[in-house]
C-alpha positions as CSV (number, residue, x, y, z in Angstrom):
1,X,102.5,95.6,107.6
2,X,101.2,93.2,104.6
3,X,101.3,94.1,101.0
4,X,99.5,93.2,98.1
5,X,101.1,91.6,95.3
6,X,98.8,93.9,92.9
7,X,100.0,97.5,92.2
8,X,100.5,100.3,89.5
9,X,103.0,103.1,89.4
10,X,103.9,105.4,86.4
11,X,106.2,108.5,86.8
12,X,107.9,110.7,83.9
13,X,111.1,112.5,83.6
14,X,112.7,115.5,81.3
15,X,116.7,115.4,81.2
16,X,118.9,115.8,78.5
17,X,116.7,116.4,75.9
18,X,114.4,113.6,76.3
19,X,111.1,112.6,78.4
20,X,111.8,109.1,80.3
21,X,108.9,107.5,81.3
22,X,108.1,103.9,83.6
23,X,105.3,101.8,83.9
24,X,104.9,99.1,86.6
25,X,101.8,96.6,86.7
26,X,102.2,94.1,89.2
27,X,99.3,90.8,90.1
28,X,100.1,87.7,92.2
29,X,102.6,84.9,91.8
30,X,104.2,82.1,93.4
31,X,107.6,83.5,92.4
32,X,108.8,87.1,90.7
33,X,107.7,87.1,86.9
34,X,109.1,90.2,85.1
35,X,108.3,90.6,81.2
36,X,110.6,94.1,80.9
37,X,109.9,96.1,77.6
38,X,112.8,98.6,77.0
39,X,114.1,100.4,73.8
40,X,117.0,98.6,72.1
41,X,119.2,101.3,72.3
42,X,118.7,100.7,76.8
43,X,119.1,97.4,76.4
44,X,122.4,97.3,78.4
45,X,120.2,98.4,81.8
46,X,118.1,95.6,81.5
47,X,119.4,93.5,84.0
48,X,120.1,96.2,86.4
49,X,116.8,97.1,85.8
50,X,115.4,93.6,86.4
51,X,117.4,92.9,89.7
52,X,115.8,96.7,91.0
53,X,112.4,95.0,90.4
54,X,113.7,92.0,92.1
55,X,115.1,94.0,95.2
56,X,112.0,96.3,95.6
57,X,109.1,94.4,94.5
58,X,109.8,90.9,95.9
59,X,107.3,88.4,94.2
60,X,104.1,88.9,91.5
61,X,103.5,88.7,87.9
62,X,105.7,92.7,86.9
63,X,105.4,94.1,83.6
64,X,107.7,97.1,83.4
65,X,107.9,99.4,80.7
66,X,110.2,102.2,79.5
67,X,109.5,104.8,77.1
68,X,111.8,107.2,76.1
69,X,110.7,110.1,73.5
70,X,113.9,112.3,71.9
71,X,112.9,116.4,71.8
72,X,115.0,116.9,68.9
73,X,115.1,114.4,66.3
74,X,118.5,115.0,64.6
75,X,119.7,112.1,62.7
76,X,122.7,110.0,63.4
77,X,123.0,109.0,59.6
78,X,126.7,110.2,58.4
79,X,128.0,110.1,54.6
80,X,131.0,107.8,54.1
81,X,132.5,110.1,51.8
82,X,135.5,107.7,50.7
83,X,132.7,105.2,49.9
84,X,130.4,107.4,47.5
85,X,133.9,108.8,45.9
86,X,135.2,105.4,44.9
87,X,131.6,105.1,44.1
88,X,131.1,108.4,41.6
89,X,134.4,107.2,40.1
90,X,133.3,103.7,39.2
91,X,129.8,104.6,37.9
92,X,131.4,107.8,35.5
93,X,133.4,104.9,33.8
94,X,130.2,103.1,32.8
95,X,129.5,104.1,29.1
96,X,125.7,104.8,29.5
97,X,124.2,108.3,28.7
98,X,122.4,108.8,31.5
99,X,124.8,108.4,34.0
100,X,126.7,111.6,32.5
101,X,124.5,114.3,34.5
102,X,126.3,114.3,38.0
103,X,123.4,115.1,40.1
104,X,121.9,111.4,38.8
105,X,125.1,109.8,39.4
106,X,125.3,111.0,43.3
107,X,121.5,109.9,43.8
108,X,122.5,106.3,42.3
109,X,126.4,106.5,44.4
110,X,123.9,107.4,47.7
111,X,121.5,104.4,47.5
112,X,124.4,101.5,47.4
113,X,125.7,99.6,50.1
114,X,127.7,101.8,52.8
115,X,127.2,104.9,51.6
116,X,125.4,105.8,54.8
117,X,126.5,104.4,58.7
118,X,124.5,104.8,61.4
119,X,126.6,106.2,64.5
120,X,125.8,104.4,67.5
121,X,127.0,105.9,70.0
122,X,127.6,104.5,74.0
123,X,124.8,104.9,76.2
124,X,125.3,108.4,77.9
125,X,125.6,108.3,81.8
126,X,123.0,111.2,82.2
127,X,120.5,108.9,79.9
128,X,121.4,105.9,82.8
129,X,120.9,107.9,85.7
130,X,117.7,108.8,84.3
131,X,116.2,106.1,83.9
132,X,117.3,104.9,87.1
133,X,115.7,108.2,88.3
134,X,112.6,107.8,86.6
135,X,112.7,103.8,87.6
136,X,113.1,105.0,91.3
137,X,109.9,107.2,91.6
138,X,107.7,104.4,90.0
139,X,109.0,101.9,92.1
140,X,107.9,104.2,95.2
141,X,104.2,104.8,93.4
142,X,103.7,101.0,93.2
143,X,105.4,99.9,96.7
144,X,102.9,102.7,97.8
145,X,99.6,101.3,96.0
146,X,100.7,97.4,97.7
147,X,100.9,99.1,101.0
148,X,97.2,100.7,100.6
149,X,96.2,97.6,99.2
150,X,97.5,95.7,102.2
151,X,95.8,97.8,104.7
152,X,92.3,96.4,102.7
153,X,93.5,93.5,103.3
154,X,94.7,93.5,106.8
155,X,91.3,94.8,108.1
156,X,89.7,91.9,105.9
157,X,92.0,89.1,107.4
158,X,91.1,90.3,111.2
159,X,87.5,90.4,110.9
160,X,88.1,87.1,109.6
161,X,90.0,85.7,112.5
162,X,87.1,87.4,114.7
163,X,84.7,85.5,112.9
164,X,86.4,82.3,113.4
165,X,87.6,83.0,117.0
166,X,83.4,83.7,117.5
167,X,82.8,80.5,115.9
168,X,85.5,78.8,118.3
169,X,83.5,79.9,121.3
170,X,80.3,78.3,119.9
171,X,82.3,75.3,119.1
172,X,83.6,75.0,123.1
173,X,80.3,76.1,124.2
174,X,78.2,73.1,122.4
175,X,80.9,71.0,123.0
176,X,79.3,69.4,126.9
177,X,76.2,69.1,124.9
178,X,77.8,67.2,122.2
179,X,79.5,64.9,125.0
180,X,75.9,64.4,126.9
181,X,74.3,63.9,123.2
182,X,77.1,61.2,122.7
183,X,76.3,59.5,126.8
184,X,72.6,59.2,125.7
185,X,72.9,58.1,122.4
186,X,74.8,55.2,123.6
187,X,72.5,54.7,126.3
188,X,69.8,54.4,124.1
189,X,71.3,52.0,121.9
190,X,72.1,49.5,124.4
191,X,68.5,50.2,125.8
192,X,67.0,49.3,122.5
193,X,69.0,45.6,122.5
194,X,67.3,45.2,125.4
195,X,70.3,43.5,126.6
196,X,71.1,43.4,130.7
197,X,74.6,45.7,130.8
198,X,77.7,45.8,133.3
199,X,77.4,49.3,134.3
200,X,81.3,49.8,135.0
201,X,82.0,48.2,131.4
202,X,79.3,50.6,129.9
203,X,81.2,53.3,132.1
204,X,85.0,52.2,130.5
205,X,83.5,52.1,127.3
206,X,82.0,55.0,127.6
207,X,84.9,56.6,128.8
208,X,86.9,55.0,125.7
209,X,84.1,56.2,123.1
210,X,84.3,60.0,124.4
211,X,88.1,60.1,124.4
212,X,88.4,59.4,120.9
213,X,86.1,62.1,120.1
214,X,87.7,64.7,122.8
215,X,88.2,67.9,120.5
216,X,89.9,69.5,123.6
217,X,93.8,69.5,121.9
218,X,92.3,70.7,118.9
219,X,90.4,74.0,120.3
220,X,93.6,74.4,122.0
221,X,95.8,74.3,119.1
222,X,93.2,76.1,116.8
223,X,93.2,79.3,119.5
224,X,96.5,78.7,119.2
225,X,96.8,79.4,115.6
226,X,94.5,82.0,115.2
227,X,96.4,84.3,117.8
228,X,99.8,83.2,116.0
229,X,98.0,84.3,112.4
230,X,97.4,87.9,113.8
231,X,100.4,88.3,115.3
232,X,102.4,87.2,111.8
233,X,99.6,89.7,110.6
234,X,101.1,92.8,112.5
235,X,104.7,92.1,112.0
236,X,107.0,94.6,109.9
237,X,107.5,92.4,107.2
238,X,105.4,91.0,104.8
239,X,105.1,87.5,104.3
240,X,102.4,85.7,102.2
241,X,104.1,82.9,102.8
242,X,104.0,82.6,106.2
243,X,100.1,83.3,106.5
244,X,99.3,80.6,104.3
245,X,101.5,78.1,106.1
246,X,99.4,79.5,109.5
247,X,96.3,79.2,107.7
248,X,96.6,75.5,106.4
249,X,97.4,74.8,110.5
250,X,93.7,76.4,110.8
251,X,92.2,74.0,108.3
252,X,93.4,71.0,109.4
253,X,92.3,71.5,113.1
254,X,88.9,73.1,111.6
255,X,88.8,69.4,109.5
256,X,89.0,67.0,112.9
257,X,87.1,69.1,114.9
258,X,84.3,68.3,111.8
259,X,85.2,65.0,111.5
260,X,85.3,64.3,115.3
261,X,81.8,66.3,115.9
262,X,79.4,63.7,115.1
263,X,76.9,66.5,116.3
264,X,74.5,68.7,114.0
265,X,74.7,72.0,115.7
266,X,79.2,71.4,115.9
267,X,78.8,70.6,112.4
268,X,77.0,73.6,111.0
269,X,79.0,75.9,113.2
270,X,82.0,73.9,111.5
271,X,80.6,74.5,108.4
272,X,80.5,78.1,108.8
273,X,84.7,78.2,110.1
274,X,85.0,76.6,106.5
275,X,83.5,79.5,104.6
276,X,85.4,82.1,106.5
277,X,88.7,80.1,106.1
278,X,88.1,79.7,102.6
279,X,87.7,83.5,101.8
280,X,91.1,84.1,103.8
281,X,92.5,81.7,101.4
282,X,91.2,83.3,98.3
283,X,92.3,87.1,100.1
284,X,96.2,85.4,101.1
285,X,96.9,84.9,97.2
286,X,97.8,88.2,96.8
287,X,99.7,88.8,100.3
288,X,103.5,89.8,99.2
């Protein structure tokens, strides 16, 4: 089953004392482009995070987010005590007046350098599995939306492939009127030189003429392809890839048959294999 390269999960989690949550967007790309937004104090999970994406998503343009939102806001700050001591000490030997009142000399000891540190502690194991959690369920949301996506596109693709296999059938049923066209065509032109003709060399050359215009290998290879594209189609895996590769084959036997026509009704009904090919194209840019 095919996926779409363009998707959208978001899931939320409660543990220890904190609400976790991931967002996933997803569009098309050649290759897997993550931008991953995380809070500085995760910023050890990135790449775990980053090769999940890989693993699970594949290839697109990913922007990943992670929120996380504390319950209880109690501050990390502690007091180096030693610090504002040595400090207190230093500032009661200064002979100004106003530094006598001791309340005004802790307020002064508290805004200099180290009074305060900032704890920062290891990155808890119940805060990693969390977010691995949380990670998890959005990952599942957004393989989900590709896979619904897909299925849009699956039905697209084989109406496609029915139009052109219709359009085949035109193209092999004009085709002994396109060689007769050709037979008289020629016919007339010698006619109209009013020139005496050896009958077998007109036949040879005739012969020569159709055979460089003989379509046959290419309806052939073009059935071909289009059975081959719905079959890749159905498999279990998804593969952009692959399609496209199938549908260039298409093109370039849709292209000779064109260029080998030389016959109005072939070339419109060409013209129309063209169009349909074109929005398969367009439709195979987001195929995972």
């Amino acid at each position: 089953m095919i996926q779409s390269m363009t998707g959208y999960g978001k899931s939320k989690l409660e543990e220890t004392g904190k609400t976790f949550t991931v967002e996933i967007k997803s569009l098309n790309s050649k290759s897997l482009d993550a931008n991953v937004r995380i809070p500085s104090e995760f910023r050890e999970l990135e790449l775990p995070i980053r090769n999940k994406l890989s693993q699970s998503l594949g290839r697109g343009k990913v922007d990943f987010s992670l929120q996380v939102e504390k319950h209880d806001e109690e501050s990390t700050a502690r007091i180096n005590t030693k610090v504002v001591e040595n400090y207190l000490k230093q500032l009661k030997t200064l002979p100004v007046s106003t530094l006598k009142d001791d309340s005004r000399l802790l307020q002064i000891a508290m805004t200099l350098p180290n009074a305060l540190s900032s704890e920062k502690n290891e990155l808890e194991k119940e805060d990693s599995k969390a977010v691995y959690q949380v990670l998890d369920l959005a990952l599942e949301q957004i393989n989900t939306f590709r896979t619904d996506e897909g299925k849009v596109l699956k039905e697209d693709f084989e109406l496609r492939i029915q139009n052109l296999t219709e359009l085949l059938s035109e193209v092999k049923s004009i085709d002994p009127e396109r060689i007769e066209h050709v037979k008289t065509r020629l016919r007339k032109g010698i006619e109209d030189l009013k020139e005496k003709i050896d009958e077998n060399r007109f036949e040879q050359e005739l012969i020569y003429y159709i055979e460089k215009y003989d379509i046959t290998e290419e309806k052939t290879r073009l059935d071909n392809h289009l059975s081959y594209f719905l079959k890749a189609l159905n498999s279990s895996d998804s593969n952009g890839k692959k399609l496209n590769f199938i549908c260039q084959e298409i093109g370039r036997e849709i292209n000779t048959i064109g260029s080998k026509s030389n016959f109005a009704p072939m070339q419109k009904t060409v013209v129309q294999m063209k169009d349909e090919l074109e929005k398969i194209k367009e439709q195979l840019l987001n195929v995972l």
